[in-house]
C-alpha positions in Angstrom: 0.0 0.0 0.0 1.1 3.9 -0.9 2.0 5.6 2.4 -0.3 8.6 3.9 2.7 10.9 2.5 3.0 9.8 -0.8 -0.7 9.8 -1.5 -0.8 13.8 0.2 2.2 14.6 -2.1 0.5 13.0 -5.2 -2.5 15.2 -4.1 -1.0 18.5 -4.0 0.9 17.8 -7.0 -2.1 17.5 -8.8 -4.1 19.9 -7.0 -1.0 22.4 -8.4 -0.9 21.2 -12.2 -4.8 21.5 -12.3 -4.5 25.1 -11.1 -2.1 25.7 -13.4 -3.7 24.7 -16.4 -6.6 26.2 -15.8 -5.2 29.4 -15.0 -3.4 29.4 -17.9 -6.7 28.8 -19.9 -8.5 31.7 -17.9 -5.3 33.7 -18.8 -6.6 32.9 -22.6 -9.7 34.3 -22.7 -10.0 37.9 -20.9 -13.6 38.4 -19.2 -14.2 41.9 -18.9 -17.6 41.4 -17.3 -16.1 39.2 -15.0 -13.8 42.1 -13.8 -16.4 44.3 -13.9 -18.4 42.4 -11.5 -15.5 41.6 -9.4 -15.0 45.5 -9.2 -18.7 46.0 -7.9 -17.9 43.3 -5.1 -15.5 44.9 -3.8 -17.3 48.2 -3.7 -20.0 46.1 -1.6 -17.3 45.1 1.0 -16.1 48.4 1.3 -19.7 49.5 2.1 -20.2 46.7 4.3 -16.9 47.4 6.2 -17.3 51.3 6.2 -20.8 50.3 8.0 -22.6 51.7 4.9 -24.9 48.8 4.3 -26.0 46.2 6.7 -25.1 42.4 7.0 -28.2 41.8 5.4 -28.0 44.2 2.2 -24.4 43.4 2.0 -25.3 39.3 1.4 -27.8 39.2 -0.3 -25.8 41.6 -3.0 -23.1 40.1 -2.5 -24.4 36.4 -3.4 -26.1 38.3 -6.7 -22.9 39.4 -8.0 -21.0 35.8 -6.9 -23.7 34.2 -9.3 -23.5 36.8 -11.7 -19.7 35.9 -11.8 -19.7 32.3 -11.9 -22.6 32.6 -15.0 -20.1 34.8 -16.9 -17.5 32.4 -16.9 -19.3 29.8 -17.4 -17.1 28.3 -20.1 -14.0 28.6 -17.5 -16.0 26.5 -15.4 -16.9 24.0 -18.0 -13.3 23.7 -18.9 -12.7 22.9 -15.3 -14.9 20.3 -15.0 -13.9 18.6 -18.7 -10.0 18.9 -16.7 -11.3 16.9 -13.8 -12.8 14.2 -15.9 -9.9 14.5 -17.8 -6.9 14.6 -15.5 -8.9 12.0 -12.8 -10.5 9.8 -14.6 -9.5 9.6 -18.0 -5.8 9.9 -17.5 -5.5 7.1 -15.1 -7.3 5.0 -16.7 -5.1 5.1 -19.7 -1.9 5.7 -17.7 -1.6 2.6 -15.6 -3.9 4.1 -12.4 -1.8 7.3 -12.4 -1.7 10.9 -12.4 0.9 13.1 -13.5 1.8 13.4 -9.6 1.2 9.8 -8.9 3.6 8.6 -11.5 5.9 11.1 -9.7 5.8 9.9 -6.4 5.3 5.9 -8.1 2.2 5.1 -6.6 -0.8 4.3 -8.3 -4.8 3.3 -8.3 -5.6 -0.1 -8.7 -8.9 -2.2 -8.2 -9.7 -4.1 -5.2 -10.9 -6.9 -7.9 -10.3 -6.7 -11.6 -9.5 -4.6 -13.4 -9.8 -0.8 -12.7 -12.6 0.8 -15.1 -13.9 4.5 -15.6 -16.9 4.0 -13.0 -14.6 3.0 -10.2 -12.2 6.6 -10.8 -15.3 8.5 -11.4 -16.5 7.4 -8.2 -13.2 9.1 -6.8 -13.4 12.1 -8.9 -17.0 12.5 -7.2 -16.1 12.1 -3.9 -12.0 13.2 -3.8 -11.5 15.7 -6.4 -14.2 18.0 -5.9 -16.7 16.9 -9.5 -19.4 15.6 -7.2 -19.4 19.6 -6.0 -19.1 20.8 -9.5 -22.1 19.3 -10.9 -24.0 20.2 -8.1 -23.0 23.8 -8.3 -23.2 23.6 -12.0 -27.0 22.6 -12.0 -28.0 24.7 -9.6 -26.5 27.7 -10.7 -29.4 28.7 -13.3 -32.0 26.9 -11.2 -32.3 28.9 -7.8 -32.1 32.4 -6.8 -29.0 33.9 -5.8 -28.9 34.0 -2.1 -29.9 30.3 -1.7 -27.1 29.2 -4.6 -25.0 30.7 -2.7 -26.2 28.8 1.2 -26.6 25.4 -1.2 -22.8 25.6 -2.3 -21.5 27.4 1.0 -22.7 24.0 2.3 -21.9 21.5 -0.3 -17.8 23.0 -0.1 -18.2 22.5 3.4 -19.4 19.0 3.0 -17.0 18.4 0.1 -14.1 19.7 2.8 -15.0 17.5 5.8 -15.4 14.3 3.5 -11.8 15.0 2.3 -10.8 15.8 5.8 -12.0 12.2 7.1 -10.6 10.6 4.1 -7.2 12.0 4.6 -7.4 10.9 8.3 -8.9 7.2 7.3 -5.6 6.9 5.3 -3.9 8.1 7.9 -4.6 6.1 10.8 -6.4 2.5 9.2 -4.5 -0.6 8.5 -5.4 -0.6 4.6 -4.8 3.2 4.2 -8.3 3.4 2.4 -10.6 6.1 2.3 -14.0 6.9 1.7 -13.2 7.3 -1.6 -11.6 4.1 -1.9 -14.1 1.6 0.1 -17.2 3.5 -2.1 -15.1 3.0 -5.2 -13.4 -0.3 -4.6 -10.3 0.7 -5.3 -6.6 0.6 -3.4 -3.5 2.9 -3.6 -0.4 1.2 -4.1 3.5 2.1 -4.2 5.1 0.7 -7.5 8.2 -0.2 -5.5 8.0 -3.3 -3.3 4.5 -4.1 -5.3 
């Protein structure tokens, strides 16, 4: 099995070269409205801070232009969706079980029985790398009003955060270093070296 360490390091490696790319992408295609917007919340939170507007004023606007954003870059968001299927699923599953990070660090994802198909890394994208959240948020963003897109996804990140969090500690501390990404998936880590 892939030490706690090694699957962390693989993680943030990852977490890096997806940023990356898709800031490089953003860097592409200027959004003016998006700066525009991002200009206008600002101006809230100097009202808010200056005591100008109220809690209430100031989140309720504030969730209108947040929506406002995400809707304007909407293609930056379906480009970061397409590089999680992409990069988690897809690569993997044409690269021996790993990611540019795993190959790195040697480790990679195998199935508990079998062999490893899309399902089973799709299953981890859902739970592990944050595409459960994004096509939740995707959905939803032109379905409900502002305010409660913005409570529905405050609470789905923080869902998204403590299921990660758990994970990371079920590696940490169990005898097969899975997580609940892993047991839902049926899939293992493992460290090429000594396989």
């Amino acid at each position: 099995m892939a030490s706690f360490k090694s699957r962390l390091a693989a993680y943030i490696l990852d977490a890096i070269i997806i940023s990356l790319v898709l800031s490089l992408i953003s860097g592409l295609f200027p959004n003016n409205n998006y700066k525009k917007l991002n200009d206008e919340l600002n101006t809230i939170t100097e009202n808010y801070t200056e005591n100008k507007i109220d809690t209430k004023t100031y989140l309720y606007n504030y969730a209108d232009i947040n929506q406002e954003m995400l809707k304007s870059s909407l293609y930056i968001n379906i480009i970061q969706g397409l590089l999680i299927i992409g990069y988690y699923v897809i690569l993997p599953m044409c690269n021996n079980g790993q990611t540019l990070g795993k190959k790195l660090l040697k480790i990679k994802v195998v199935s508990d029985k079998g062999e490893l198909d899309y399902n089973q890394l799709i299953i981890r994208a859902l739970i592990l790398h944050g595409l459960g959240y994004w096509c939740l948020s995707m959905a939803l963003l032109y379905i409900i009003p502002s305010f409660a897109y913005f409570v529905t996804t405050f609470i789905l990140s923080f869902i998204e955060t403590v299921v990660t969090v758990i994970s990371a500690i079920m590696i940490a501390r169990r005898d097969n270093h899975k997580g609940i990404h892993d047991i839902l998936s049926g899939t293992k880590v493992l460290s090429e070296v000594g396989n």
